[in-house]
N, C-alpha and C positions, 0 to 999 in steps of 0.2 A: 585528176591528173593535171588541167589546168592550170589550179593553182601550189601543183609542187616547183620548187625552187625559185620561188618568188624573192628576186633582192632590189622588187620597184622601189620600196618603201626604204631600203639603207641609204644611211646618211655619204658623205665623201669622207669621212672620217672611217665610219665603218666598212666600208667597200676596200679604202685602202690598207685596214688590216686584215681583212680577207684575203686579201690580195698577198699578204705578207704570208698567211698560213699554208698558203699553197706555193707560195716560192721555198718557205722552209720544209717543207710537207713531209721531203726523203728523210731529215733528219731528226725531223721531230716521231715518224714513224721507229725507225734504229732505237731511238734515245728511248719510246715508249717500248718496242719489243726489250730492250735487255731491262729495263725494270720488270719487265713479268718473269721471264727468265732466268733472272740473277736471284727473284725470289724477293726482293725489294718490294711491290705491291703486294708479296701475302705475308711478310712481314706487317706492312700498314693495315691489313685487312684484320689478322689476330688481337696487333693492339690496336683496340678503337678508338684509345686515347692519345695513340698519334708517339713518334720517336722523334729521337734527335737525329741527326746527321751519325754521331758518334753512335749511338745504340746501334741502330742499323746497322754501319760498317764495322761492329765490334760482334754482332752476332752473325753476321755473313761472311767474314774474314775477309772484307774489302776496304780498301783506304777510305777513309774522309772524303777525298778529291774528285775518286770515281762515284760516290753515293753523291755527291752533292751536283756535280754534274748532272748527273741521271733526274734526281729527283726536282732541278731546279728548270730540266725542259717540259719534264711531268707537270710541275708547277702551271708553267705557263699554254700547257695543254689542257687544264681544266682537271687531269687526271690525278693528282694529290692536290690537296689544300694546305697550307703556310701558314701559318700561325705565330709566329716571333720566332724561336727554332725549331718549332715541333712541325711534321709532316705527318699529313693524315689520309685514309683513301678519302673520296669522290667516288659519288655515283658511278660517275664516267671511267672510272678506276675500275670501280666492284666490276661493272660488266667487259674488262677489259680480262680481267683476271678470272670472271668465274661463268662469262654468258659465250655456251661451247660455238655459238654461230659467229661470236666475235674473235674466238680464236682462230676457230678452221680459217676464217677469210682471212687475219692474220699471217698466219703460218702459210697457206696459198699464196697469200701475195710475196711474202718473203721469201721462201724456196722454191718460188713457180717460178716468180715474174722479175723477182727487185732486180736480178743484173740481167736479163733480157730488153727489157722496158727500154734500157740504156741508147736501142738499137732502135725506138719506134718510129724516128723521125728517117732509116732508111728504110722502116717497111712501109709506112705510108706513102715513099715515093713510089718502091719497085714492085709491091703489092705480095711479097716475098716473106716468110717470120725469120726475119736473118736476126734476131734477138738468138733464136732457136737454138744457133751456134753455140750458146754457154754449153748446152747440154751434150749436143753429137750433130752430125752431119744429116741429119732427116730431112725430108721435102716437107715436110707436118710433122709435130709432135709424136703422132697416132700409133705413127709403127716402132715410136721409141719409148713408148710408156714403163714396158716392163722392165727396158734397158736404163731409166733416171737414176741419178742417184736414190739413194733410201730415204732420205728427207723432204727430196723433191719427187718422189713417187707416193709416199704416203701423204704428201699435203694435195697432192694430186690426187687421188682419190679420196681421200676424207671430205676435199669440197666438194667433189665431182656425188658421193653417194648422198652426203648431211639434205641437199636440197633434193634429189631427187630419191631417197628415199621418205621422204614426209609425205608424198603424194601418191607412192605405189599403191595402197590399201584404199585411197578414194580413188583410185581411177580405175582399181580393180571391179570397184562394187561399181564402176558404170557400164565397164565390160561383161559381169556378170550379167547384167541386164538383159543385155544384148544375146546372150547364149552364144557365144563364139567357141566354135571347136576346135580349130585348127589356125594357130596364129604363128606369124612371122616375126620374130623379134628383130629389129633391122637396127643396127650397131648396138647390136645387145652386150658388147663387152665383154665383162668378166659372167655374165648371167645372172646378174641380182633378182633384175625384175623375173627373169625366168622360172626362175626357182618359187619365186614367189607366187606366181601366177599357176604353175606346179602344183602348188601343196596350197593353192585356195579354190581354184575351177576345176575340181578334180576331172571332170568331160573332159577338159582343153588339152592339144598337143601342141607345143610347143619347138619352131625352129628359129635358133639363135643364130641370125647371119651379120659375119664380121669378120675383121682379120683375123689370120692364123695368128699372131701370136697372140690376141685376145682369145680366141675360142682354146686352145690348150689351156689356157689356166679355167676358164669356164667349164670343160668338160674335166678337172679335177675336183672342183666344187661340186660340182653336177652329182659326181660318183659321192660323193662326201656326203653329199646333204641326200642321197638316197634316190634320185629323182631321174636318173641318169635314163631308164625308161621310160619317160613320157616327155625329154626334150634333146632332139635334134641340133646336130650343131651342120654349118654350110657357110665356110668361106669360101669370101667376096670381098671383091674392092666395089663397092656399088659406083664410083668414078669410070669404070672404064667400060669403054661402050660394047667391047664383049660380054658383060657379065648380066647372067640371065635368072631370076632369081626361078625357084622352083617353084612350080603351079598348084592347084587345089585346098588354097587354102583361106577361108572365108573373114579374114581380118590380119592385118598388118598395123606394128606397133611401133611405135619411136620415142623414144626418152630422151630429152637432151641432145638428139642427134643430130636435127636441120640445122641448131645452132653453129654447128661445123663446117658449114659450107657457106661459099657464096649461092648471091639468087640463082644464079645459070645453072650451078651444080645441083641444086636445091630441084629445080624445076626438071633436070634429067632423071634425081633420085624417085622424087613422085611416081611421075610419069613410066618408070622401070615398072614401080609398086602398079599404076594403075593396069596396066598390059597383064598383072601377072594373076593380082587379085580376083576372087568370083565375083558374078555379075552383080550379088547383092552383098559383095563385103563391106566391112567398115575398115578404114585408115584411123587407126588415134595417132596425133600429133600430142604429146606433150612437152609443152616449153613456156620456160619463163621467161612471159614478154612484157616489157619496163611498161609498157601504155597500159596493161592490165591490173596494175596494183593498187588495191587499197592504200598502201601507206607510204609515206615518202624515203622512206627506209630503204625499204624494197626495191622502189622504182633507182634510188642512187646508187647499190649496190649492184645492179643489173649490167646499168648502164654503163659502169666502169669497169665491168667486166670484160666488153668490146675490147680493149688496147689488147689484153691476153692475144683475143685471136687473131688479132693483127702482126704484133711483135714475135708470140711464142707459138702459137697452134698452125697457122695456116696462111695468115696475111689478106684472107678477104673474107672471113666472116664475121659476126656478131650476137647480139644479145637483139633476135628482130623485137619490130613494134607488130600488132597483127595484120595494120593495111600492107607491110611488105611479105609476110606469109601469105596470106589470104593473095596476095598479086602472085604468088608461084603456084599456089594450089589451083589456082585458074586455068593458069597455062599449061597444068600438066592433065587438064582433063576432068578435074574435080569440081564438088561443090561443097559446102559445108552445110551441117546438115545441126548442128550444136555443138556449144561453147562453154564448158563448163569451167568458171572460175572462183581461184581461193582454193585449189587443188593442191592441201598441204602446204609450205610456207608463203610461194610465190608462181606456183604454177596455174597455167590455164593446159584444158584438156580441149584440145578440137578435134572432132571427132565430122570425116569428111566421106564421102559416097562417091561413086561415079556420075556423072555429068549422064543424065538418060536422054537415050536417043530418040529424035522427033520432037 
């Protein structure tokens, strides 16, 4: 982790055309989304001998003016390669057009964020997602999920399941271990992991706690996928200081979830979980945290993940690192007890106890 993003060694030459790709960055993003789009990269990818400006816009029924445009900011993205008139994919191409992790976060960034973003210099003042407003009048995304447009609800969940579906099956097989009967799915959603967790621990009973209009679509899946007897649903806003989760149940799970809060909210949600939990449960926390990754990939796609929840989700939470998890699980009573990481593409599983008394 130390030495990802290291730019000691660029020259002032190179610095200031770094500097240039991140001032053009919106439009060189646009210029590369409508080459995938418009079908211009799989045209390049078919022929590997590369087109003209003309071929291209004679097989696509697009001018000259638009292809060459397009392909002349591709150019200078690394993403086609130029040849005297010929245009051909780049690596950086191939995985733009056929690596599915590169499009979801595309397509999320595009129908989630691009015209919210616009708004992030007044959410970092008033700590507010007033980006939010492209979509509807919500105090958080959360309770407008199923209300987004259909491009911007599917790239919303395509991101939201791709990463955390890679990890469900190893963090089952740590749960398994553990023998847990009775689990709390806590902003369990639409009920992915539940289902799952369902039809692999077969002992385990499962309750899905979450907003109403997330548990209605999870309790049709539920009935779908057969399972509808062995999990529980119980909405809750876990934010508000009425809200009591139900008792007797010897593990509590979260996906993706702490990431939606700030630390203060962070530290109430625990703390709910630790009051409710048995004396010997387990907490699993699963989330991708930027200081936990193998590869620099990882940690930079994590980490700019933050503005999301600043501008569009919520306006004070993030993509934590673990010393600021590990600081709320403290506070709300906890200890950690193991940390298993490389939990499918980018997650760590932390897996926490109650704090024993004496």
């Amino acid at each position: 982790m130390d030495n990802f993003f290291d730019v000691s060694r660029m020259s002032a030459a190179q610095a200031q055309y770094e500097a240039q790709k991140i001032a053009f960055a919106p439009i060189v993003f646009q210029a590369v989304r409508v080459l995938r789009e418009s079908g211009i990269l799989k045209s390049l990818h078919e022929q590997r001998s590369g087109m003209s400006v003309e071929a291209v816009a004679e097989k696509l029924s697009m001018t000259p003016y638009s292809v060459t445009v397009l392909l002349e900011s591709g150019f200078s993205a690394g993403v086609v390669a130029k040849e005297g008139e010929i245009f051909s994919l780049t690596k950086i191409g191939y995985f733009l057009l056929n690596d599915p992790m590169t499009r979801i976060n595309m397509d999320y960034n595009h129908y989630v964020n691009y015209l919210g973003l616009y708004e992030l210099d007044k959410a970092v003042e008033s700590g507010e997602p007033t980006g939010l407003k492209v979509f509807g009048e919500w105090e958080t995304i959360y309770p407008g999920l199923s209300s987004l447009p259909e491009d911007a609800k599917k790239a919303w969940f395509d991101f939201d399941h791709f990463y955390s579906d890679s990890a469900f099956k190893a963090a089952l097989a740590i749960i398994e271990k553990d023998k847990r009967r009775h689990l709390l799915d806590i902003g369990g959603n639409t009920g992915r992991f539940s289902r799952l967790c369902a039809q692999t621990l077969l002992d385990c009973h499962v309750t899905i706690v979450d907003l109403p209009q997330q548990l209605t679509v999870a309790s049709v899946e539920n009935e779908e996928a057969g399972v509808s007897n062995r999990i529980d649903t119980y909405a809750a806003d876990m934010l508000k200081s009425e809200t009591v989760l139900p008792s007797g149940y010897d593990a509590a799970w979260m996906s993706q979830f702490l990431d939606c809060f700030g630390e203060e909210d962070i530290v109430k949600i625990l703390s709910k979980i630790t009051d409710t939990i048995d004396e010997n449960g387990k907490i699993y926390i699963l989330e991708p945290m930027w200081d936990r990754q193998k590869y620099e990939t990882s940690a930079y796609c994590l980490i700019n993940t933050s503005p999301y929840f600043t501008a569009m989700a919520n306006g004070k939470s993030k993509m934590f690192n673990l010393g600021e998890l590990t600081r709320c699980i403290v506070k709300a009573g906890l200890v950690i007890s193991e940390i298993h990481d490389q939990v499918g593409f980018c997650h760590s599983l932390i897996v926490c106890e109650k704090k024993r008394k004496g």
